[in-house]
CHARMM-style PDB file with segment names, atoms N, HN, CA, C and O in Angstrom:
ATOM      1  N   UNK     1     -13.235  14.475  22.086  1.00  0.00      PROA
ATOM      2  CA  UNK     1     -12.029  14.524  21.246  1.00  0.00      PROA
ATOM      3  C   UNK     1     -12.126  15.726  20.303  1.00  0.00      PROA
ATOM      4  O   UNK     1     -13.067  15.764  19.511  1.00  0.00      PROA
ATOM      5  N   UNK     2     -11.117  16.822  20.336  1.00  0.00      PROA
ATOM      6  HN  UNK     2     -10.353  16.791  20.980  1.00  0.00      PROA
ATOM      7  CA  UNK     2     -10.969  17.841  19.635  1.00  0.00      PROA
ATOM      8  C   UNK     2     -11.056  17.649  18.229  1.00  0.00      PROA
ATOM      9  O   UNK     2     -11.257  16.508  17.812  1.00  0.00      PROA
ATOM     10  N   UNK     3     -10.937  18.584  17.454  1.00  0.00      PROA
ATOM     11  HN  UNK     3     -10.775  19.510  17.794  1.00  0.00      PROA
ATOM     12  CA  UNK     3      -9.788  18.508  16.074  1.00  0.00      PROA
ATOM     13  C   UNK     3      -8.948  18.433  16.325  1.00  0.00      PROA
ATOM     14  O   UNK     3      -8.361  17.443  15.889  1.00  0.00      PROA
ATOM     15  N   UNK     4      -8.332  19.187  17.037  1.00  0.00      PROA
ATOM     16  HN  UNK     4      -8.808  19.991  17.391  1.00  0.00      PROA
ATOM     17  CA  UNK     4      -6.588  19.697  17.307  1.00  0.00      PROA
ATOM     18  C   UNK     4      -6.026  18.578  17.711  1.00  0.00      PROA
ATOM     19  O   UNK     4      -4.801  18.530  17.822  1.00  0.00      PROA
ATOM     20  N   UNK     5      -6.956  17.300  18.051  1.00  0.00      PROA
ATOM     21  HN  UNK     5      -7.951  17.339  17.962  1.00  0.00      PROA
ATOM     22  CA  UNK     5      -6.243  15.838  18.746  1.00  0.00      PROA
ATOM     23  C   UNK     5      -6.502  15.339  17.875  1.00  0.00      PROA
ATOM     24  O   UNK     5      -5.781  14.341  17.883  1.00  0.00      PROA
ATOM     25  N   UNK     6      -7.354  15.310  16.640  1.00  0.00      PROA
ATOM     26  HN  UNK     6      -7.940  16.121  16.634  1.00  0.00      PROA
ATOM     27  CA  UNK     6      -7.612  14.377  15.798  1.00  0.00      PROA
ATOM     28  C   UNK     6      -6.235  14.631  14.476  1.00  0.00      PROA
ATOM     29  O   UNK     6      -5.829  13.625  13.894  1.00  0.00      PROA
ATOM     30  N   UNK     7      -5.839  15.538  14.244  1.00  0.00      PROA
ATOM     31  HN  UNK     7      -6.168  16.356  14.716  1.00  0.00      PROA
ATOM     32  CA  UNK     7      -5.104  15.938  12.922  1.00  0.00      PROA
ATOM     33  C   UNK     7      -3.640  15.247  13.628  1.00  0.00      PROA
ATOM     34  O   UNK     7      -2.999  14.776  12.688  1.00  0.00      PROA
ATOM     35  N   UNK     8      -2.942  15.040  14.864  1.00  0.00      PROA
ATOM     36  HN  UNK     8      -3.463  15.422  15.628  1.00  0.00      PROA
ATOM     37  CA  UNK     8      -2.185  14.281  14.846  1.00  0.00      PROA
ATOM     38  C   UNK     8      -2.248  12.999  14.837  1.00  0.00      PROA
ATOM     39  O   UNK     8      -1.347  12.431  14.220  1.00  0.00      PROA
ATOM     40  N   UNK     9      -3.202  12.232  15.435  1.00  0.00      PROA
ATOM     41  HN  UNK     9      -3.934  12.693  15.937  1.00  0.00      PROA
ATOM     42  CA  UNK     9      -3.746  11.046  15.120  1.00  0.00      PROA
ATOM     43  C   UNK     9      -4.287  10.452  13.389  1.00  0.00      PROA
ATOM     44  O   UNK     9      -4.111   9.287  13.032  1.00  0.00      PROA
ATOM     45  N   UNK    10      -4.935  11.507  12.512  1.00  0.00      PROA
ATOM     46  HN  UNK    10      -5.077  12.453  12.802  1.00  0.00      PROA
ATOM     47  CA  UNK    10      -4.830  11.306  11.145  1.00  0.00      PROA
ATOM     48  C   UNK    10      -3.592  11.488  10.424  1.00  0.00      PROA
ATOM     49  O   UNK    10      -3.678  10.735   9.454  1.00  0.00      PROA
ATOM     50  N   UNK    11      -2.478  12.098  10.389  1.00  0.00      PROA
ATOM     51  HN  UNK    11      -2.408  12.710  11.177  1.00  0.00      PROA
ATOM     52  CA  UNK    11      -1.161  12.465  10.372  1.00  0.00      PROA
ATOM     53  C   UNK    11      -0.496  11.106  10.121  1.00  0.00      PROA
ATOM     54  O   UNK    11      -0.078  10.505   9.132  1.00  0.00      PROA
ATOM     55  N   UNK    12      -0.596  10.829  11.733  1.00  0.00      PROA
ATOM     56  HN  UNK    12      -0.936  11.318  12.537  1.00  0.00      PROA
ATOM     57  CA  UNK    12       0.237   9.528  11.996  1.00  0.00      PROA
ATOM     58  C   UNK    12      -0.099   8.425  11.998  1.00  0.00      PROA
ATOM     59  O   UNK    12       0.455   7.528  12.633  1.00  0.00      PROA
ATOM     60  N   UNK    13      -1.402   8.270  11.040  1.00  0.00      PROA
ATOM     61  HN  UNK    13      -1.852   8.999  10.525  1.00  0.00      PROA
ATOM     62  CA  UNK    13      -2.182   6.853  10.713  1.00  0.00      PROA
ATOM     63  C   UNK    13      -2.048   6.740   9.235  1.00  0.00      PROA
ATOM     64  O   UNK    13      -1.799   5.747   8.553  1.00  0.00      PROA
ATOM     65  N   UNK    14      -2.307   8.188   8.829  1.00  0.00      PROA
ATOM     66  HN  UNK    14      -2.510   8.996   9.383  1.00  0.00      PROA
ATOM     67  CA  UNK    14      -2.064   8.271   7.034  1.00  0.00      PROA
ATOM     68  C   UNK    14      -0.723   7.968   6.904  1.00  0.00      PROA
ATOM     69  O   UNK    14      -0.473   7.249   5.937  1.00  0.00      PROA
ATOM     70  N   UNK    15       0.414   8.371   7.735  1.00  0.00      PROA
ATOM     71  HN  UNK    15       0.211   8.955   8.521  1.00  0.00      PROA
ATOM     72  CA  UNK    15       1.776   8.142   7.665  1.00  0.00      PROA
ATOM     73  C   UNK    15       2.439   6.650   7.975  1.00  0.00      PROA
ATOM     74  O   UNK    15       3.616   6.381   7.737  1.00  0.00      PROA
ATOM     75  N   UNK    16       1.492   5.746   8.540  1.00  0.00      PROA
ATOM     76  HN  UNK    16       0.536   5.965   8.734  1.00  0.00      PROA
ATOM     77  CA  UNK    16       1.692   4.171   8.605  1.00  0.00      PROA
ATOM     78  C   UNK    16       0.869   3.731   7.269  1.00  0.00      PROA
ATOM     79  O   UNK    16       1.389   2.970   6.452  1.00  0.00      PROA
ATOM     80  N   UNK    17      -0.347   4.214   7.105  1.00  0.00      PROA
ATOM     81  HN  UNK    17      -0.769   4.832   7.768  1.00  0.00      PROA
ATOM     82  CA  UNK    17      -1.070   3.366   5.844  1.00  0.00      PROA
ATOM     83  C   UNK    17      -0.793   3.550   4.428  1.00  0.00      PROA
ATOM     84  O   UNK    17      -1.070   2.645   3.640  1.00  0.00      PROA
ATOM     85  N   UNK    18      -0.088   5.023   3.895  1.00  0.00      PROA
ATOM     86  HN  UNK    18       0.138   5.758   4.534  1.00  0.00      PROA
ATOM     87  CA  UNK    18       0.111   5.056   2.958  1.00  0.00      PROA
ATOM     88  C   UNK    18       1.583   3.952   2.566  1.00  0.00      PROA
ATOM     89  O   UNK    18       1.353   2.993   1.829  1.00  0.00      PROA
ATOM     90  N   UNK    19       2.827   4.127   3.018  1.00  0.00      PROA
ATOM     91  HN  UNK    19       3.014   4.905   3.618  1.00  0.00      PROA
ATOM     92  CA  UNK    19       3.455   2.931   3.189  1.00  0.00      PROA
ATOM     93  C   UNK    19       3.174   1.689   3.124  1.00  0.00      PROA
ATOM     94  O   UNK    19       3.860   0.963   2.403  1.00  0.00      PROA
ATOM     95  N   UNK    20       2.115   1.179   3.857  1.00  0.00      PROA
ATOM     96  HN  UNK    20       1.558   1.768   4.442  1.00  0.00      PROA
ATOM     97  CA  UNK    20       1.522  -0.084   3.931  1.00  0.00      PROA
ATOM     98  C   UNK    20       0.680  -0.045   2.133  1.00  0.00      PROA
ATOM     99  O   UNK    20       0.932  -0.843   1.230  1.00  0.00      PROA
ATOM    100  N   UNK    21      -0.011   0.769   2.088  1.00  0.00      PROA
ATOM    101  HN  UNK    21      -0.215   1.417   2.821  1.00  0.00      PROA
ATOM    102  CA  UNK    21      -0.891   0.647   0.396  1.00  0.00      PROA
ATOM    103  C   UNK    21       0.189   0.361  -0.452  1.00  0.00      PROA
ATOM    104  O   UNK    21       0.278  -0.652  -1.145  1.00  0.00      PROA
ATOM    105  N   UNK    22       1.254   1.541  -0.365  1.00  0.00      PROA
ATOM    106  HN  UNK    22       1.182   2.364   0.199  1.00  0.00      PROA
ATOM    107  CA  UNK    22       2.364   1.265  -1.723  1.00  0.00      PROA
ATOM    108  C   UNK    22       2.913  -0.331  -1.506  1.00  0.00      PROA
ATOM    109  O   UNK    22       2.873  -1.236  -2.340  1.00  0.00      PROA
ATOM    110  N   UNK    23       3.433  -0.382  -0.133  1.00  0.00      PROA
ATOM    111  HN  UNK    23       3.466   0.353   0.544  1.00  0.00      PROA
ATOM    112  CA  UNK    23       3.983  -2.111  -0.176  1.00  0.00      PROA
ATOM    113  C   UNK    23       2.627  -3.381  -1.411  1.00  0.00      PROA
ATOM    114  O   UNK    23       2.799  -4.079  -2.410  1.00  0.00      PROA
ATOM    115  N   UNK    24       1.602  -3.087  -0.658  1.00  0.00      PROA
ATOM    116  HN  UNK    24       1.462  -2.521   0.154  1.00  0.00      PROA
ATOM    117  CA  UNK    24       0.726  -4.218  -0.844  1.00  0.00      PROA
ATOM    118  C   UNK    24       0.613  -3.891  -2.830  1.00  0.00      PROA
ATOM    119  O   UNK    24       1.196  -4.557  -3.686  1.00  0.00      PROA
ATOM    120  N   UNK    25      -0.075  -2.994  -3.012  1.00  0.00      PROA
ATOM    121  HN  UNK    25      -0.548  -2.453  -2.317  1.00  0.00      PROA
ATOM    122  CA  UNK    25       0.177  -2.439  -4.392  1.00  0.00      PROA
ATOM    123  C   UNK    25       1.395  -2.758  -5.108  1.00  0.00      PROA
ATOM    124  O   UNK    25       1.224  -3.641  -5.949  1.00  0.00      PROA
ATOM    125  N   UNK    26       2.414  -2.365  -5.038  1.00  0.00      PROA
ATOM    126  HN  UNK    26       2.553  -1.647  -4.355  1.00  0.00      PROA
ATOM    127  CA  UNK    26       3.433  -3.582  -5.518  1.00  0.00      PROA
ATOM    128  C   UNK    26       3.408  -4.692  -5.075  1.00  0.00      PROA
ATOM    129  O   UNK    26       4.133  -5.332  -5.837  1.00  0.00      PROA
ATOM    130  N   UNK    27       3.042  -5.337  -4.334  1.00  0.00      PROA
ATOM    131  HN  UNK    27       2.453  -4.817  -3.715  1.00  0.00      PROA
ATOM    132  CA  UNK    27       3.037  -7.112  -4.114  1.00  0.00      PROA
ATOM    133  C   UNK    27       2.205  -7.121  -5.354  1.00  0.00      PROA
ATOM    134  O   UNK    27       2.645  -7.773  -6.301  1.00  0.00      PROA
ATOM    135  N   UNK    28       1.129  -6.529  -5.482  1.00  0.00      PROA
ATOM    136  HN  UNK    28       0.771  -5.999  -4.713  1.00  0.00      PROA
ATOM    137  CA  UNK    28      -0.028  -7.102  -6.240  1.00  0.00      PROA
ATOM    138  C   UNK    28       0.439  -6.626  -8.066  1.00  0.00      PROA
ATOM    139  O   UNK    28      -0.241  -7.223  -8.902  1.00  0.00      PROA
ATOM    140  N   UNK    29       1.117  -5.999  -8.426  1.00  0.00      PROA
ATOM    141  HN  UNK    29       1.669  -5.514  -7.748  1.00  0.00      PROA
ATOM    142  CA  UNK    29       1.553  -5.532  -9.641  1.00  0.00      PROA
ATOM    143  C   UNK    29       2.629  -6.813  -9.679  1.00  0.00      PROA
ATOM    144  O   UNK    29       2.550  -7.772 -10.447  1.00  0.00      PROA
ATOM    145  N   UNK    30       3.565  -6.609  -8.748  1.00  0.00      PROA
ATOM    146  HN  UNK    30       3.629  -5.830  -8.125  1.00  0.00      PROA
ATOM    147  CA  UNK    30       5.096  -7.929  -9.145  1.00  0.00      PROA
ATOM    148  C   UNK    30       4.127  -8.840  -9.662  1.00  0.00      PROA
ATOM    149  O   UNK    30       3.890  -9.180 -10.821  1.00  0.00      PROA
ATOM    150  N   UNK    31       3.435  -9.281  -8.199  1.00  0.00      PROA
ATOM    151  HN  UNK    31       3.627  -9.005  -7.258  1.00  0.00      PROA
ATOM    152  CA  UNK    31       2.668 -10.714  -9.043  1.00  0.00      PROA
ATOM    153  C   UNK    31       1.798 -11.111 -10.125  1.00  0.00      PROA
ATOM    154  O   UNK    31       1.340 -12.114 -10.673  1.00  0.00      PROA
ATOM    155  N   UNK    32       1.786  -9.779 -10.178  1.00  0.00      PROA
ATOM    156  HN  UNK    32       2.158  -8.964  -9.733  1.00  0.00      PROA
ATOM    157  CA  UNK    32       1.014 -10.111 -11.572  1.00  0.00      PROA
ATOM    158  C   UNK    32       1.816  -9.774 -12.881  1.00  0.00      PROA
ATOM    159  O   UNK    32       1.320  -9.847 -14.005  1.00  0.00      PROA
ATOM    160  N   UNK    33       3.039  -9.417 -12.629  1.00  0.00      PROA
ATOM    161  HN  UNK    33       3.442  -9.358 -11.715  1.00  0.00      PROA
ATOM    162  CA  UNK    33       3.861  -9.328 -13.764  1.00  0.00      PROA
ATOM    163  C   UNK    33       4.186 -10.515 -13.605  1.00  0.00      PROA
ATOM    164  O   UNK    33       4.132 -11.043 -14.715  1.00  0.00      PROA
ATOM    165  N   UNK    34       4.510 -11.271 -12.811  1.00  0.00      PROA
ATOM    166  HN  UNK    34       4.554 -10.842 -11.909  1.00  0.00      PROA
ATOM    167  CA  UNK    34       5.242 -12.637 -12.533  1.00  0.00      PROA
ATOM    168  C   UNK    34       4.445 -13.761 -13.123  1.00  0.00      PROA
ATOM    169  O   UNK    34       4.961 -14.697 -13.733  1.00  0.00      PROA
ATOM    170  N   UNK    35       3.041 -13.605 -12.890  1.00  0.00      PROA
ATOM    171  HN  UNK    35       2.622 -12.844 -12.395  1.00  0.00      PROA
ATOM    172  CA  UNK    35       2.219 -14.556 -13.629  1.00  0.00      PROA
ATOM    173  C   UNK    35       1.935 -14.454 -14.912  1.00  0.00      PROA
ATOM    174  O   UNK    35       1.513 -15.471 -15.463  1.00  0.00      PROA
ATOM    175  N   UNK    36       2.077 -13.338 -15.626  1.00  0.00      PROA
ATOM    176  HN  UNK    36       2.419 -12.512 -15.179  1.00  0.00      PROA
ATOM    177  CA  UNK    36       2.329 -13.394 -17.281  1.00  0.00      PROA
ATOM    178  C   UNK    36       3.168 -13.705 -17.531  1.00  0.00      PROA
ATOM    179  O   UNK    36       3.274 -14.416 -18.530  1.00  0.00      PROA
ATOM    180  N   UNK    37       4.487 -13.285 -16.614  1.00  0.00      PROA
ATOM    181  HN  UNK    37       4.402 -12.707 -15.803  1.00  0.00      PROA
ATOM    182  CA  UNK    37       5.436 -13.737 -17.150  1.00  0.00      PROA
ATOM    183  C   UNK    37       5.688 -15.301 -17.473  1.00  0.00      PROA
ATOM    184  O   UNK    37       6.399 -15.665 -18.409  1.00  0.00      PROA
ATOM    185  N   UNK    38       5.065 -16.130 -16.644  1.00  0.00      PROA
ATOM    186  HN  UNK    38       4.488 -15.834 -15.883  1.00  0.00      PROA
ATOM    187  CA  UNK    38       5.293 -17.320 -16.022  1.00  0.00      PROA
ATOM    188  C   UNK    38       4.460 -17.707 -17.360  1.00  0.00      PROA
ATOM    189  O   UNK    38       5.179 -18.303 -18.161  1.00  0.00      PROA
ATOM    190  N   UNK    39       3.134 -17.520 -17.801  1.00  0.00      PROA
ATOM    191  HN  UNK    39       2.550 -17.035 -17.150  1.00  0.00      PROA
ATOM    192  CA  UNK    39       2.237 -17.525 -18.933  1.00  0.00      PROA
ATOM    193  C   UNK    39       3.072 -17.413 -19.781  1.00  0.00      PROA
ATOM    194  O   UNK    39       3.129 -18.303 -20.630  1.00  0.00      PROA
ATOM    195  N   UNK    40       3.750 -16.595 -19.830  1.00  0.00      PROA
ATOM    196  HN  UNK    40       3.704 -15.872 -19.141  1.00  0.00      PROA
ATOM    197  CA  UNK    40       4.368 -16.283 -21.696  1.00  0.00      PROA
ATOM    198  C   UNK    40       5.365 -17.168 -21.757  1.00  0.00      PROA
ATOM    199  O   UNK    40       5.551 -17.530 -22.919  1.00  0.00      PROA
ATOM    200  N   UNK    41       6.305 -17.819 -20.742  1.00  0.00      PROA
ATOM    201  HN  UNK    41       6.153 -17.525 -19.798  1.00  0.00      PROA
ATOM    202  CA  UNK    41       7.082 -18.649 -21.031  1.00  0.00      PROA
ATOM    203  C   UNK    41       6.607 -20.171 -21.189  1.00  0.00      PROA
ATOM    204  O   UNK    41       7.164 -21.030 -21.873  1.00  0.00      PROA
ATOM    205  N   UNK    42       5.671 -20.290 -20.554  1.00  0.00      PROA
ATOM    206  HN  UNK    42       5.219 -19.593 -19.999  1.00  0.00      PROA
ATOM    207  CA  UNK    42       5.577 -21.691 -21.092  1.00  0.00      PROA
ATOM    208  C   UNK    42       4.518 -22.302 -21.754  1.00  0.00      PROA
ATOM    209  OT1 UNK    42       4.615 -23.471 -22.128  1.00  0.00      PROA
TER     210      UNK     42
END
């Protein structure tokens, strides 16, 4: 396996996972705004 085969294959794996990090990364911030929030109200 080349470079020249590897940089489209890293390309288009960084280009599915970074998407996937930001999703999960906000799941994990909402919920945790959601659980203080949930804390401070009652």
């Amino acid at each position: 396996m080349s470079s020249f085969d590897f940089v489209p294959m890293f390309s288009l794996g960084l280009g599915w996972l970074l998407p996937t990090l930001a999703i999960i990364i906000s799941m994990v911030v909402l919920d945790g705004g959601n659980k203080a929030q949930i804390e401070q109200y009652s």
